[in-house]
SEDREN-102830 format. One line per 2 residues: number of its first residue (from 1); their letters; for each residue x, y, z of C-alpha. Coordinates in steps of 0.001 Angstrom, whole numbers, plus 500000, padded with zeros to 6 digits. Layout:
# residues N
NUM	a	X:Y:Z; ... $
//
This chain:
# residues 374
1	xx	500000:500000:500000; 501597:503540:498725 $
3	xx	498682:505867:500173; 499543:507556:503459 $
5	xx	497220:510668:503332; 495721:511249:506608 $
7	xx	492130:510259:506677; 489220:510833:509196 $
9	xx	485950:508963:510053; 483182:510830:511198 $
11	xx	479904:509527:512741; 476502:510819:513146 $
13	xx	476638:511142:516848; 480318:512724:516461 $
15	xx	482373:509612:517253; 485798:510590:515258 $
17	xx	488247:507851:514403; 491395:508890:512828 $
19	xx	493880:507295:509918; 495592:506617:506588 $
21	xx	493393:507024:503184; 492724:503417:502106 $
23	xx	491963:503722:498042; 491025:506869:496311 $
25	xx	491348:510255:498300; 488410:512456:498739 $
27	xx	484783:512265:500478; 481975:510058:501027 $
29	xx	479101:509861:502822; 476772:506249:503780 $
31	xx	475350:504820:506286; 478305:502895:507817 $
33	xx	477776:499085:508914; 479809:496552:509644 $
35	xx	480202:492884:508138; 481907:490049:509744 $
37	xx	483403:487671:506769; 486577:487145:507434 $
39	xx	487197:486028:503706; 485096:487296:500156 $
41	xx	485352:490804:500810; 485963:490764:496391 $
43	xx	482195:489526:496216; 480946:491605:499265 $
45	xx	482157:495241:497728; 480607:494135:494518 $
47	xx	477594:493053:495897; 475102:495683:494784 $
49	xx	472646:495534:498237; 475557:497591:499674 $
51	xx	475047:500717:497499; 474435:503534:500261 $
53	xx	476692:501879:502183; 479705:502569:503945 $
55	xx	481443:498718:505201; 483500:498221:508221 $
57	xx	485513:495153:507940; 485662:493182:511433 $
59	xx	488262:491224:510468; 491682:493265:510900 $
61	xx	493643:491825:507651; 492031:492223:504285 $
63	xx	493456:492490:501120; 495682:489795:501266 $
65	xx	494867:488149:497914; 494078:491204:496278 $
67	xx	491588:491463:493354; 491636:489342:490510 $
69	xx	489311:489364:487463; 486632:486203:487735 $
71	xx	485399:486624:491426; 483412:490218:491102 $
73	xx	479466:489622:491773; 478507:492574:489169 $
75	xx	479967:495362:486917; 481713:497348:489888 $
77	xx	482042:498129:493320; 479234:499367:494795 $
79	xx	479560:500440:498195; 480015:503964:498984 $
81	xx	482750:503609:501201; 485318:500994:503325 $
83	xx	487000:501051:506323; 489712:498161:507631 $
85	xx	492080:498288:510101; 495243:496588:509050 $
87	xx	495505:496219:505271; 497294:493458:502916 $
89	xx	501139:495169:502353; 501508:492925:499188 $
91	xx	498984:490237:497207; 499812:486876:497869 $
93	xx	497444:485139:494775; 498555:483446:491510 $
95	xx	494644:484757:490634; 495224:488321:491741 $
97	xx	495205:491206:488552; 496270:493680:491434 $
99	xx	496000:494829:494810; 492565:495878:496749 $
101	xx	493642:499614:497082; 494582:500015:493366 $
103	xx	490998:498736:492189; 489261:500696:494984 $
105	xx	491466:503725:494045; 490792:503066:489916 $
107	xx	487060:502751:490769; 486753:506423:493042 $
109	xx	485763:504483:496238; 487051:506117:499304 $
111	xx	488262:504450:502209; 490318:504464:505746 $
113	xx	492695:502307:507337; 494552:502250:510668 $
115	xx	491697:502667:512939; 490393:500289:515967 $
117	xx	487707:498762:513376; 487018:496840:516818 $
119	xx	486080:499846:518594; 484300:500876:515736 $
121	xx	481990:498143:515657; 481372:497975:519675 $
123	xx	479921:501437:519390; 477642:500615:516264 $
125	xx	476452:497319:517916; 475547:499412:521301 $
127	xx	474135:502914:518698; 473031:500811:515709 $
129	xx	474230:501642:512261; 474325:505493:511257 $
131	xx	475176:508004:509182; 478843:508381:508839 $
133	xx	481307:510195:506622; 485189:509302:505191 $
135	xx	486943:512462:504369; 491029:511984:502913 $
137	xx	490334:515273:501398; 489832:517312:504402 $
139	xx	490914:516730:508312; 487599:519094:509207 $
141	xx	485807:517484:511631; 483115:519966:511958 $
143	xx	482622:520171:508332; 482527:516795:507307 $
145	xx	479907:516034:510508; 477383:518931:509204 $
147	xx	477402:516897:505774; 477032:513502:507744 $
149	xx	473821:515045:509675; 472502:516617:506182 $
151	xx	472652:513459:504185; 469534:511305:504012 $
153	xx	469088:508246:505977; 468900:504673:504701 $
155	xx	465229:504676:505864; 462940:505920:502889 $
157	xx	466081:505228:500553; 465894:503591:496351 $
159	xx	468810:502889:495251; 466479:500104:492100 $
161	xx	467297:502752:489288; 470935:502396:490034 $
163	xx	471657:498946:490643; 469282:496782:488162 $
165	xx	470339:495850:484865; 469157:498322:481860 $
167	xx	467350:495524:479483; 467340:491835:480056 $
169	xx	469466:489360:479302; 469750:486039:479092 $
171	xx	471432:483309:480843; 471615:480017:479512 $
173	xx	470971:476591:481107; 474116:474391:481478 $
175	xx	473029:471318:479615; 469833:470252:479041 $
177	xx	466988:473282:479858; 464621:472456:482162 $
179	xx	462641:475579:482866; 462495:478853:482276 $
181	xx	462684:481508:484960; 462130:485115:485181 $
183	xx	464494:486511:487396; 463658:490518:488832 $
185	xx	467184:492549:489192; 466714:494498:492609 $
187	xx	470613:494175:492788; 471570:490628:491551 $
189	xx	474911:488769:491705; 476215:487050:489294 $
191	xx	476397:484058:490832; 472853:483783:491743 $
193	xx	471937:482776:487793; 474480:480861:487331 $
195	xx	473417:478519:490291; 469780:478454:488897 $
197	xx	471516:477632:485393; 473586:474338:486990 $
199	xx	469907:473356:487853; 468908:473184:483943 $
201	xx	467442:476626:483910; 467322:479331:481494 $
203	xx	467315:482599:483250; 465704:485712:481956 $
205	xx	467438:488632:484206; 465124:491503:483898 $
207	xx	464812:495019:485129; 463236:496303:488494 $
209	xx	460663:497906:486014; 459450:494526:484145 $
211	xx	455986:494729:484086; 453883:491607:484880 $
213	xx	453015:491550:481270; 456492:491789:480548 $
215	xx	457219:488808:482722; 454068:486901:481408 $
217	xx	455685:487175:477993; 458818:484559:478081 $
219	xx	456373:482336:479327; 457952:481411:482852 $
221	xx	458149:478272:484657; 458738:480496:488343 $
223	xx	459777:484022:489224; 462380:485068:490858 $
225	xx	463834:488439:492806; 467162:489507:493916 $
227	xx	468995:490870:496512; 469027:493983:496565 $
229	xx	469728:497779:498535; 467828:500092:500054 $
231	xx	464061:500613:502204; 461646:497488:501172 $
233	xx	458849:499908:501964; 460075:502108:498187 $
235	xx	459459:498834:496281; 456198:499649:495828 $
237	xx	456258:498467:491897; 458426:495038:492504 $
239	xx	455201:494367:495395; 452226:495551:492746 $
241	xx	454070:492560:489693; 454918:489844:493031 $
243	xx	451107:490432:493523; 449954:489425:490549 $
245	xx	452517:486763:490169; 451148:485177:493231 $
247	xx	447714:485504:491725; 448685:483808:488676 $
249	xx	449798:480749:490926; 453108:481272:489399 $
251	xx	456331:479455:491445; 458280:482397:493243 $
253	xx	461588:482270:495133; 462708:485708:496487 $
255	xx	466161:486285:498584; 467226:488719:500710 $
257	xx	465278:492086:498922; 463051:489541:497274 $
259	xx	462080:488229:500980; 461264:491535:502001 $
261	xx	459223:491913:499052; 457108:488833:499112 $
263	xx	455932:489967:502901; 455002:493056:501420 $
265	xx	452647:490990:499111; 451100:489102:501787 $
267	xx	450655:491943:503689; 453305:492081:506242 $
269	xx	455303:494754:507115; 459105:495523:507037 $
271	xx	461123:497640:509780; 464666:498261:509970 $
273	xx	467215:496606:511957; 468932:498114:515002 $
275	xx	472565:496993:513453; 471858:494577:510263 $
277	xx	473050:491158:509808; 476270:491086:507300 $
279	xx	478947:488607:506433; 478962:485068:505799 $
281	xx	479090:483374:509700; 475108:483919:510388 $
283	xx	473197:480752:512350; 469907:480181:510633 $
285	xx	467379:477121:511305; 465037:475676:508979 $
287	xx	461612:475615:510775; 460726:473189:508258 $
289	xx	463329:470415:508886; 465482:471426:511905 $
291	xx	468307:471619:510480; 470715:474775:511292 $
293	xx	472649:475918:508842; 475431:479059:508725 $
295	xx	474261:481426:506073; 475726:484613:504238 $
297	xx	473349:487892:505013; 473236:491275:504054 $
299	xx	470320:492983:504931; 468855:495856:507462 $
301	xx	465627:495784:507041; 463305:492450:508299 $
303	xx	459787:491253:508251; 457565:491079:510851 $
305	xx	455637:488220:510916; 455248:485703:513847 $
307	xx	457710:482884:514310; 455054:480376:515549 $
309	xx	451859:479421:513848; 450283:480571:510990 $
311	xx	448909:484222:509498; 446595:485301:507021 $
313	xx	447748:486535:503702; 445514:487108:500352 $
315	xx	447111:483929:499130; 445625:481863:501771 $
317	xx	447893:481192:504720; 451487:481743:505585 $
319	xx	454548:480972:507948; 457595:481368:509008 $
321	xx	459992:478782:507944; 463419:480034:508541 $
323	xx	464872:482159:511462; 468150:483704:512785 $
325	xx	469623:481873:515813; 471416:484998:516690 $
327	xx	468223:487415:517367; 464983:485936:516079 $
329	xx	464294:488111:513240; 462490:486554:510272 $
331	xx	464760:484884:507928; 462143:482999:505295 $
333	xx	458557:482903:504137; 456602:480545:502919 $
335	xx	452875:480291:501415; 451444:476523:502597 $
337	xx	448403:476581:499527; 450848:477879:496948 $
339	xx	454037:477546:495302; 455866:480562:496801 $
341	xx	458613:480686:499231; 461656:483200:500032 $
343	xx	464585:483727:502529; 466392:486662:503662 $
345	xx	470253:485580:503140; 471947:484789:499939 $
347	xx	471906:481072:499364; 474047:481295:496064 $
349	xx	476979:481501:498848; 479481:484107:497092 $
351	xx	481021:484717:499562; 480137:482541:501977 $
353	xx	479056:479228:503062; 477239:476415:501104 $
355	xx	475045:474848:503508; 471732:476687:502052 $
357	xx	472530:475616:498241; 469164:473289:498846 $
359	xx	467072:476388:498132; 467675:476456:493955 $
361	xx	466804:472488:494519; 463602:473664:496435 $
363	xx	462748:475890:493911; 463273:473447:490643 $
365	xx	460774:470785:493190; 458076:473618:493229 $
367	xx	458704:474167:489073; 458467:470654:488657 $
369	xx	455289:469658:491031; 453622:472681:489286 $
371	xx	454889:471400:485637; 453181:467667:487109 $
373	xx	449849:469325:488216; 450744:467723:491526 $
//
């Protein structure tokens, strides 16, 4: 690492952490979070559900394998701004292209190193995630915390128009196609299609905007939306098109964004997380089987829906089927009279874990009982 410009880190409540610029020099202002991978942070700045976003590593040593040019999750990096504590001094990868602060420098994302990122998340754990600023172009506290307080919160926030793809495209089935799917872009990774494409399905990656119509058109086995950034409670069009894809007993399978979505549809509602669940560690149980499995998250925003029991939803009724060990939020939804079901982490497991890989295989058994008439 060449930079040594002094940087500065500036919270909403005036917490001020002081160090070295960490990729391009200048300012930027997110809400700041904090992720706990300890590996994959390639695939978690190019994972577009951090746009708005400001990520604090947890784990004190990244960069170590630097970037290379296969493992990126979409076009670019999309979070607004990164802080780590103690990065790589040299690339140690036969698959790196070049180190982490060159492509965050080449690609205008500002960041920090040196501080206690330890510190740093204790006091967002015990405030929740905020506002926060990264300034290598000034040392002004007072100025850059006046922005900080200006800027708008995550709450309310779209960040659809910037993330989803501009027309769709296609991705093929690997061998023999089985189905067709029409999968919604609220933010997708690459990987996510590709995983649905090992499973003999041809994916039709469309824009936010698709209109049911749109959708109706190709003729799709099941639907399917993305990850994604920003306030569920904007995604007022991606709720109207899930509505009428429920109506039309069409197989859905929403993630992350697309969870939040779906209990829009049945008429839950969404609310935002005190801190967030992010990284690739997170203990999840299947309601439906028992089974506990360690998941990759990256949301702020939950459902609220009851962990026990049924509800009431305009598709007949609904549960609960997956939750977080950690806290009890909501992590999956399921209709029991139709073929509809979504979770709130990111089963395609880049980064992360592959103990959730089941769900693609869930979602080609609801295509295929559907396809049967069963």
């Amino acid at each position: 690492m060449t930079a040594t410009t002094e940087a500065i880190l500036v919270l909403e409540d005036g917490r001020v952490f002081r160090g070295e610029s960490y990729g391009a020099v200048g300012e930027t202002i997110g809400e700041i979070v904090f992720s706990t991978g300890m590996t994959g942070y390639q695939e978690t700045l190019t994972d577009p559900s951090y746009k708005g976003q400001i990520v604090a590593m947890t784990a004190p040593h990244i960069g170590n394998t630097g970037v290379n040019d296969e493992d990126f999750e979409s076009r670019r990096i999309w979070v607004d701004g990164y802080v780590v504590r103690d990065p790589a001094r040299v690339r140690s990868s036969w698959r790196s292209s070049q180190t982490l602060d060159a492509e965050l420098e080449a690609q205008g994302v500002v960041g920090i190193s040196g501080i206690d990122t330890r510190a740093l998340t204790r006091h967002l754990r015990e405030r929740g995630s905020m506002r926060g600023g990264i300034s290598s172009a000034s040392t002004d506290v007072a100025a850059l915390l006046a922005r900080v307080t200006e800027a708008p919160q995550m709450k309310g926030a779209s960040f659809l128009a910037d993330v989803t793809t501009e027309q769709t495209y296609v991705v093929p089935a690997v061998g023999e196609k089985r189905f067709t799917v029409a999968a919604i872009d609220l933010g997708i990774k690459g990987m996510t299609p590709r995983r649905m494409a090992e499973r003999g399905i041809e994916v039709h990656v469309m824009p936010a905007t698709a209109t049911y119509d749109e959708i109706a058109a190709i003729g799709p086995d099941g639907v399917f939306m993305s990850n994604g950034p920003g306030d569920p409670a904007t995604a007022d069009h991606a709720v109207a098109t899930l509505k009428q894809v429920l109506a039309a007993r069409t197989p859905y399978f929403g993630i992350c964004l697309g969870n939040q979505v779906f209990g829009r549809a049945l008429d839950r509602g969404t609310y935002k997380l005190v801190y967030g669940h992010r990284g690739i560690n997170q203990p999840v149980q299947d309601l439906t089987t028992g089974k506990v499995e360690i998941t990759a998250h990256n949301h702020g925003f939950a459902v609220d829906a009851p962990l026990t029991g049924t509800f009431e939803t305009p598709y007949g009724p609904g549960r609960v089927t997956h939750v977080c060990l950690n806290d009890d939020v909501v992590e999956g939804l399921a209709l029991l009279d139709q073929p509809a079901f979504s979770v709130q982490y990111h089963p395609e497991a880049a980064a992360g874990p592959h103990d959730a890989a089941y769900l693609f295989d869930r979602f080609v058994d609801l295509m295929s009982a559907e396809k049967a008439g069963v």
